[in-house]
C-alpha positions as CSV (number, residue, x, y, z in Angstrom):
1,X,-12.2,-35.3,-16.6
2,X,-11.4,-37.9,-19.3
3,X,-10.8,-41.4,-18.5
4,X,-6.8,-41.5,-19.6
5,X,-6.6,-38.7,-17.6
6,X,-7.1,-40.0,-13.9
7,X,-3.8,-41.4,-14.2
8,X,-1.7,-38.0,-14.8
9,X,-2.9,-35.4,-12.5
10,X,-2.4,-36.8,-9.3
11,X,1.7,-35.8,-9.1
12,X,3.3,-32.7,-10.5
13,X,6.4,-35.1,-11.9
14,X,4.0,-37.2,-14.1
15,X,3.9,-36.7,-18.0
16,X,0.9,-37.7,-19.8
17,X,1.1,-40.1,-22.9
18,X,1.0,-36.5,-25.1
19,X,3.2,-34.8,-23.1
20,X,0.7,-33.0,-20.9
21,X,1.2,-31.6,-17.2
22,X,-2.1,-31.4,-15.9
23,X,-1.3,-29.6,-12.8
24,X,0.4,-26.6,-14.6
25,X,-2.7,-26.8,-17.0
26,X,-5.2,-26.7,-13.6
27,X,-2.9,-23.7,-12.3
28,X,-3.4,-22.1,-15.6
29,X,-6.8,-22.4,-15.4
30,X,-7.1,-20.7,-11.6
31,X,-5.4,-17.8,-13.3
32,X,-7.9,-17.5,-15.5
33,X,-10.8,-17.5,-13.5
34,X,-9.2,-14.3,-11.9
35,X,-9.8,-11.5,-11.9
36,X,-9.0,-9.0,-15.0
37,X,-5.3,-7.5,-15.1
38,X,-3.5,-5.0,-17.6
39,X,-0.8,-3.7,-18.5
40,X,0.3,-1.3,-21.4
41,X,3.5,0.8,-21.9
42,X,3.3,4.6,-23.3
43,X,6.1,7.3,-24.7
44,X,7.7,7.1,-21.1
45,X,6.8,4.5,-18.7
46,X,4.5,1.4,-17.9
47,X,0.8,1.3,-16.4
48,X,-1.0,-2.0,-14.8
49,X,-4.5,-1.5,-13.9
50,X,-6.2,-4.7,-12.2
51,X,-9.9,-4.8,-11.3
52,X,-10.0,-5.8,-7.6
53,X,-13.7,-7.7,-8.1
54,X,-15.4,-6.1,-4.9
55,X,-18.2,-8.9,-4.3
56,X,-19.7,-7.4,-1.6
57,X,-20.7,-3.3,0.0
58,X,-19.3,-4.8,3.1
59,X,-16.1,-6.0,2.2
60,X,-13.4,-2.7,2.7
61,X,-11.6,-1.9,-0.8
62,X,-8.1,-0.6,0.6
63,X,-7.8,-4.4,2.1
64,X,-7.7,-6.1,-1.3
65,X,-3.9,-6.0,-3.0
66,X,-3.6,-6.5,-6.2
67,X,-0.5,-4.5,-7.3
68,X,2.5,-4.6,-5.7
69,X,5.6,-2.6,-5.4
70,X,8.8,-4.4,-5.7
71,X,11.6,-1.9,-5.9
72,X,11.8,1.7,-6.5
73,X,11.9,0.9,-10.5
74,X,9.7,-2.0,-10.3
75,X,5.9,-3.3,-9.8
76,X,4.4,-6.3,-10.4
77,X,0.1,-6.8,-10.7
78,X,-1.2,-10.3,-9.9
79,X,-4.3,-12.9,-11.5
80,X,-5.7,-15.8,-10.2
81,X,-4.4,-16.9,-5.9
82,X,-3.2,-13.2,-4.3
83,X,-2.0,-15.6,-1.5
84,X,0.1,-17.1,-3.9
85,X,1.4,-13.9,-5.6
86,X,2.5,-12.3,-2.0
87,X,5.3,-15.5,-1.9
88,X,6.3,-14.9,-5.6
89,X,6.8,-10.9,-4.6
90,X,8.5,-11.2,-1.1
91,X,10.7,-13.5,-3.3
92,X,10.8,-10.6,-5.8
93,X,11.8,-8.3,-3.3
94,X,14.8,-10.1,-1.4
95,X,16.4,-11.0,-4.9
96,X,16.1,-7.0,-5.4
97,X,17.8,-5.6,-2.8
98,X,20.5,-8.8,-2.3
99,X,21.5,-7.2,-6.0
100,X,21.2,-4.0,-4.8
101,X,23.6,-5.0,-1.8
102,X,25.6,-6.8,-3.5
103,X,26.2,-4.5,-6.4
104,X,25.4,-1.2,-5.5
105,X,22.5,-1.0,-8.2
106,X,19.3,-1.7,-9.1
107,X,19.0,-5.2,-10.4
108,X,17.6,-5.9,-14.6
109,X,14.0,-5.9,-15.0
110,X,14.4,-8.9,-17.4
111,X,17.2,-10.6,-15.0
112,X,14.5,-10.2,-12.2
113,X,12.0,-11.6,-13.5
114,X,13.8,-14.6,-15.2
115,X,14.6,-15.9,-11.2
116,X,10.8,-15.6,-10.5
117,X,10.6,-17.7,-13.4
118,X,12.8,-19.8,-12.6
119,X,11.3,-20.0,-9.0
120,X,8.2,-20.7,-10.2
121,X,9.9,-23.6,-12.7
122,X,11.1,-25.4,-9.6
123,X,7.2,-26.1,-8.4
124,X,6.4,-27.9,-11.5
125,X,9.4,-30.3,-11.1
126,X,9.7,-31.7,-7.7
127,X,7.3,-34.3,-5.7
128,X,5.0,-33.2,-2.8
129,X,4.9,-29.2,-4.9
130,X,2.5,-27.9,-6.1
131,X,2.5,-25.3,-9.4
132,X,2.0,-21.3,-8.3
133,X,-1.8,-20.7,-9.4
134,X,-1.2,-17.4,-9.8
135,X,0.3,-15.3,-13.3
136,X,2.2,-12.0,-12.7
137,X,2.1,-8.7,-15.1
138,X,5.9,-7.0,-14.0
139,X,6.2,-3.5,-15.0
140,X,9.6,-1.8,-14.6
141,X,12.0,0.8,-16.0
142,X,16.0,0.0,-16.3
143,X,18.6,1.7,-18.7
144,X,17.9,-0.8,-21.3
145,X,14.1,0.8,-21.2
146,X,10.9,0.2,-20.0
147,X,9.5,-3.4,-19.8
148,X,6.3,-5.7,-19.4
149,X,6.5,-9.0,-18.9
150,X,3.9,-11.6,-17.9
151,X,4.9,-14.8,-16.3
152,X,2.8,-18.0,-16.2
153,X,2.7,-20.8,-13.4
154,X,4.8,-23.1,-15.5
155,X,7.8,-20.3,-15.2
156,X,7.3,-19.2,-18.8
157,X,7.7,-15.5,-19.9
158,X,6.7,-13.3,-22.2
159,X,7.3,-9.5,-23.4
160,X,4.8,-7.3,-24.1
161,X,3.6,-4.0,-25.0
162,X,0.7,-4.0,-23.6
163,X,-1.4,-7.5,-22.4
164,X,-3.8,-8.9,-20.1
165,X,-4.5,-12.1,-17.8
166,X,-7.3,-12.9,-16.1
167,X,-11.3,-13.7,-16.8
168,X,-11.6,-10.6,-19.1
169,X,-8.4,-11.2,-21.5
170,X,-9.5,-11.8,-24.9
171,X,-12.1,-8.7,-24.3
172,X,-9.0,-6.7,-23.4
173,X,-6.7,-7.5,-25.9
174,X,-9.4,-7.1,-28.5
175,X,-9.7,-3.6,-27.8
176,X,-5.5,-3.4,-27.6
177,X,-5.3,-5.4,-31.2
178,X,-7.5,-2.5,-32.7
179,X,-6.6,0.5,-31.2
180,X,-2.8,0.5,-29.5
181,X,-0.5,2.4,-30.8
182,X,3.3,2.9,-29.4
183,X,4.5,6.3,-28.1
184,X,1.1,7.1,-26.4
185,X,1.0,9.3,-23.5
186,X,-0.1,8.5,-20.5
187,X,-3.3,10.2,-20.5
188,X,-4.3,8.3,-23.8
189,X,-2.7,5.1,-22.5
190,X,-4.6,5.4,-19.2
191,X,-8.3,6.1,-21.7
192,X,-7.3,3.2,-23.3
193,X,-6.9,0.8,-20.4
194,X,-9.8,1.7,-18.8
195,X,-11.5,1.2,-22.1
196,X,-10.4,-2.2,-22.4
197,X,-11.4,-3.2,-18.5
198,X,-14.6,-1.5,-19.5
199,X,-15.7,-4.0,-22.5
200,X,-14.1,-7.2,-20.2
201,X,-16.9,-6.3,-17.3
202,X,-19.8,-6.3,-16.2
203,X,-20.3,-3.5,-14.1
204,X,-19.5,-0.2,-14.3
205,X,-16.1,1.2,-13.7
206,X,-15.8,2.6,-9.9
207,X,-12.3,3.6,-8.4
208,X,-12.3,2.2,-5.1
209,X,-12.8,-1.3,-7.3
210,X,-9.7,-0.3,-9.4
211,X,-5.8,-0.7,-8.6
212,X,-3.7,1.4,-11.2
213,X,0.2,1.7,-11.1
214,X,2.6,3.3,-13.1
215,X,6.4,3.6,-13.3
216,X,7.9,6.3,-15.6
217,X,11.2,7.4,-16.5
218,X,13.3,9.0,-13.4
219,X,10.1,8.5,-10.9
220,X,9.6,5.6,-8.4
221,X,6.9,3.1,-8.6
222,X,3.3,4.7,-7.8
223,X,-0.2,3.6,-7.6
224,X,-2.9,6.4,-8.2
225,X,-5.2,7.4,-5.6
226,X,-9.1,6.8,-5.9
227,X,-9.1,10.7,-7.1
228,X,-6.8,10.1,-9.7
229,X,-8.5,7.4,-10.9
230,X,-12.3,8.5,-10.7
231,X,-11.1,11.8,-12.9
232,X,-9.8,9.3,-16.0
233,X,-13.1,7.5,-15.2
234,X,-15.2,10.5,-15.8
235,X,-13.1,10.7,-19.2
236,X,-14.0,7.2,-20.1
237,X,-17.6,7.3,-19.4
């Protein structure tokens, strides 16, 4: 920590002399210390794949979350504090079905996640908050198309077609820079995401270690089972 600094990161409220917030920028980093998240779209829907970091033989797969279902058109998968990521979705979820209540349909992909964002904007500007530590990949489908946005703990958004947060980013989006192409089908999108977790890890690929989800033009919201996943494996390998 530098010596101008000590001042500026003890409060969320506090500017630094360049216009810093420290405490977004700490957040930040938490999410990138997490573990590695994708997500791409193909001809007719949108994948997230997440590697769920299994530290230890004793430690039971199925109990780590990293994925998330939000509504029957939606999913969201999470980087950096899960405990933080479960508020963000239950959030996620109640502004879904008040819209759905309320309107009698299925609420925007992009108007969804602009109140997460703007959720999330509210922890970096009051006293005694603290910033989310956590970044979200949101996959959806709505009549305007298919959508992937990623959200940072400052409440910022992006679009993408296909992205990563987490420890193994730049590995991952190396291998997306030189070989993604638009229109792929889910097969090749699937090769290539598992490609691209490949070169941002260590270890070999093993399905009860992966989390992949998928929404696609008139289905709901899925995650593959460890089947599903260990056959694209094979492919990889």
């Amino acid at each position: 920590m530098q010596p101008g600094q000590m001042a500026y990161d003890r409060g969320i409220t506090v500017f630094s002399p360049d216009g810093r917030l420290f405490q977004v920028e700490y957040a930040r980093e938490a999410v990138k210390r997490g573990t590695t998240t994708i997500g791409l779209k193909f001809k007719d829907g949108v994948l997230l794949i997440v590697d769920k970091r299994i530290s230890s033989r004793l430690m039971e797969p199925k109990s780590i979350e990293k994925i998330f279902n939000i509504d029957e058109h939606v999913g969201c998968a999470t980087s950096g504090l899960v405990a933080d990521a479960r508020i963000l979705v239950d959030q996620a979820r109640q502004l879904a079905q008040i819209h759905k209540v309320t309107y009698d349909e299925r609420i925007g992909v992009e108007g969804l996640v602009k109140r997460i964002c703007d959720y999330k904007q509210n922890f970096t500007q009051y006293g005694g908050l603290r910033p989310f530590g956590t970044a979200l990949l949101v996959a959806g489908i709505d009549e305007m198309g298919s959508h992937l946005y990623e959200t940072d703990p400052s409440g910022a958004l992006v679009s993408y077609k296909a992205g990563s947060i987490g420890a193994g980013r730049s590995a991952v989006n190396e291998v997306f820079e030189a070989e993604y192409e638009e229109g792929m089908k889910f097969e090749d999108a699937l090769q290539l995401g598992l490609k691209a977790l490949s070169s941002a890890t260590e270890e070999g690929l093993k399905a009860q270690a992966l989390e992949v989800g998928v929404v696609r033009k008139g289905e709901d919201f899925k995650k593959l089972n460890d089947k599903e996943v260990e056959k694209h494996i094979k492919k990889v390998e």
